[in-house]
C-alpha positions, 0 to 999 in steps of 0.5 A: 821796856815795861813787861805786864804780868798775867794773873797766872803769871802774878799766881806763879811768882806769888808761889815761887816765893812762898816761904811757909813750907811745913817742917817735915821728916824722914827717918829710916830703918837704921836710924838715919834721920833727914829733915826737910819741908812737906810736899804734898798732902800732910800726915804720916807715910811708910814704906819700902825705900827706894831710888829711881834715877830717871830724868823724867816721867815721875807721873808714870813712876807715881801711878806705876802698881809695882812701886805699891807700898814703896817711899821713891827718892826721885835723883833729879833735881826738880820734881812737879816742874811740868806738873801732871795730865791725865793721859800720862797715867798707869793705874787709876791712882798714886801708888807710891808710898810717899816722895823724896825729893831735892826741889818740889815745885807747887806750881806747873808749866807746861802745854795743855790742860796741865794740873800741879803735882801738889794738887794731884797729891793731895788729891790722893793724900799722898805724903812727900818730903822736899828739901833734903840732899838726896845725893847723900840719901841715895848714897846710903841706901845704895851703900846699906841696902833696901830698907824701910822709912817714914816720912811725917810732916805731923809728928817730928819727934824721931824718937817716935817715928822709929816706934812706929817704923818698928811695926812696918812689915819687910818687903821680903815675903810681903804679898801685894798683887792682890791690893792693886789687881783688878777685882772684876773681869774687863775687856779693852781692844772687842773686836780686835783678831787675837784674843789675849787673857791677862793676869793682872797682878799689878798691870800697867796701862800702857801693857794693855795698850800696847796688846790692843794696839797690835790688834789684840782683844784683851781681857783682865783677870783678877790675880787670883784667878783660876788657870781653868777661868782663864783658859774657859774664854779660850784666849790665843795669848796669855800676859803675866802683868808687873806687879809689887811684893814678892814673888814667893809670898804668891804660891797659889799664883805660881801654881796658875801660872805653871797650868797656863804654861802647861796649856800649850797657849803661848805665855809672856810675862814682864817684870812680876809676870817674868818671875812668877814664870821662872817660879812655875819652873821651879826656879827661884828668886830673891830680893836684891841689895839695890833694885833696878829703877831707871830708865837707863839700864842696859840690857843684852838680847843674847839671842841676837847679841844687840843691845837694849836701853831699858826702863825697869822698877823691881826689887827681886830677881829671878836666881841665874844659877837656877835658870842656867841649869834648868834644862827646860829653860834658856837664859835669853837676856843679861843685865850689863851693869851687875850680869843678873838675869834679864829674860828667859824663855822655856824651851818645851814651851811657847814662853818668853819673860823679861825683868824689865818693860818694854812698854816703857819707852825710855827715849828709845823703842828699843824693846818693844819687839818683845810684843811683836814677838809675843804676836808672832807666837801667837799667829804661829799657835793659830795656823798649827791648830787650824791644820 
């Protein structure tokens, strides 16, 4: 039997078997170095390092504005395999640092109008590395901690490579809301019955969505927007969007937010939004060994005593000991492979949190309750101010 080939198909074994891949090289904070190819665009990256364990979803992982400033190891195998579409996106570009990864594929295979991920990576100059045992890499980092890296496909003299990373800031303490927030007002979802004022300090697209999906008219507002400019478009609902950095670097925000709370208008905040409420509290956070970075952690509602399959991307966390013993706030959510605190809501107000997304979607709908519930507040706020 005689098979023809396409030209896409010619284009694609022509590409399989390229074998002129660019040296490249990642070198972390402690000194590790592992060498492998260039992906993507080349140059010089750096960043917060960290690994994400999702099987799939690395398009939304890459545009995600909470891992900003962060170099991902990406455990499974193949990454670029079905390429990119544009409709799978959560911003307006490539927010991570650079790639690490086992095995980049330059070409894409799948149904519709699909682009390559080299492609989409050199159009926003993002820099990767391939070819490198990432099951060991990710066993170090999870062993030390988090710490900072660089990848170079330009300059693969590690002695300055480590000169340069010398100079990279700690994620601890860094503000980064405001290089990936908004800087104008804008609407999604006119028209729509409940009006719903969001704090962008990172938002991903699919939180919008899922608000206009139920109905709700929804206005962003930069981060650094004032409670009182918030309050003026007199929304039935506030959103505390995800976001990158450290919470603590935003005090002028946190001060917002306690406002907003104080308002009486009811408040949900994911991720970013969920600490900088509990921070409005008076409660503290910190920065974790590890983060949680998945689309597999198991997370307990210990109001109902169901549990969820989440998908969650964060560094900090909320301090339980804090929340347990703060008399306004109720501990609502457990995280069940390391017992850190999950969600919270105040009990002398209409507010609810949660560390993780349930806009995701990991397989499961697990989560998404959490914005009916956010709805059901808000009709509730409505029929009390019409009496």
């Amino acid at each position: 039997m005689t098979f023809k080939c396409s030209e896409k198909d010619k284009t694609y074994l022509c590409t399989m078997n390229k074998t002129d891949k660019s040296p490249a090289v990642l070198v972390l904070e402690d000194g590790s170095v592992f060498h492998g190819f260039s992906a993507g665009a080349p140059g010089t990256t750096t960043g917060e390092i960290a690994f994400n364990t999702g099987m799939t979803g690395y398009q939304e992982i890459f545009t995600d504005p909470s891992y900003f400033q962060q170099i991902v190891i990406m455990t499974t195998s193949h990454i670029g395999n079905y390429g990119v579409q544009e409709h799978e996106v959560e911003s307006d570009s490539v927010k991570i640092a650079g790639l690490v990864c086992k095995k980049f594929s330059e070409v894409a295979s799948r149904y519709g109008e699909t682009g390559t991920l080299q492609d989409y990576f050199e159009r926003d100059n993002l820099v990767g590395i391939s070819d490198i045992d990432t099951r060991k890499l990710v066993r170090h980092i999870r062993n030390k901690g988090a710490m900072n890296a660089i990848i170079s496909s330009e300059e693969l003299d590690v002695e300055k490579l480590m000169e340069q990373l010398k100079k990279v800031p700690s994620m601890e303490g860094l503000e980064l809301a405001s290089k990936v927030s908004c800087s104008e007002v804008y609407d999604r979802g006119e028209g729509n019955e409940h009006r719903v004022a969001l704090l962008d300090v990172g938002v991903k697209k699919n939180i919008i969505r899922s608000l206009v999906d139920r109905g709700c008219h929804v206005r962003i507002f930069p981060w650094n927007s004032s409670s009182a400019e918030i309050t003026s478009w007199d929304p039935n609902g506030i959103m505390l969007s995800n976001g990158p950095g450290d919470p603590s670097a935003m005090p002028e925000v946190v001060e917002t937010v306690k406002e907003l709370v104080e308002s009486g208008i009811p408040v949900f905040g994911i991720c970013l939004g969920h600490q900088l409420l509990a921070m409005s509290q008076g409660i503290s956070t910190k920065k974790m060994h590890n983060g949680h970075r998945g689309i597999n952690h198991p997370i307990k509602n210990l109001m109902t005593g169901k549990c969820e399959v989440t998908s969650q991307n964060h560094g900090f966390v909320v301090d339980l000991e804090g929340a347990e013993s703060h008399p306004n706030v109720e501990v609502t959510h457990m995280h069940l492979n390391d017992g850190t605190l999950a969600g919270i809501k105040l009990k002398e107000h209409t507010a609810f949190s949660v560390q993780y997304h349930p806009e995701a979607s990991p397989g499961p709908n697990d989560s998404k309750y959490l914005f009916d519930q956010f709805i059901d507040n808000i009709i509730k706020a409505k029929q009390v101010h019409t009496v």
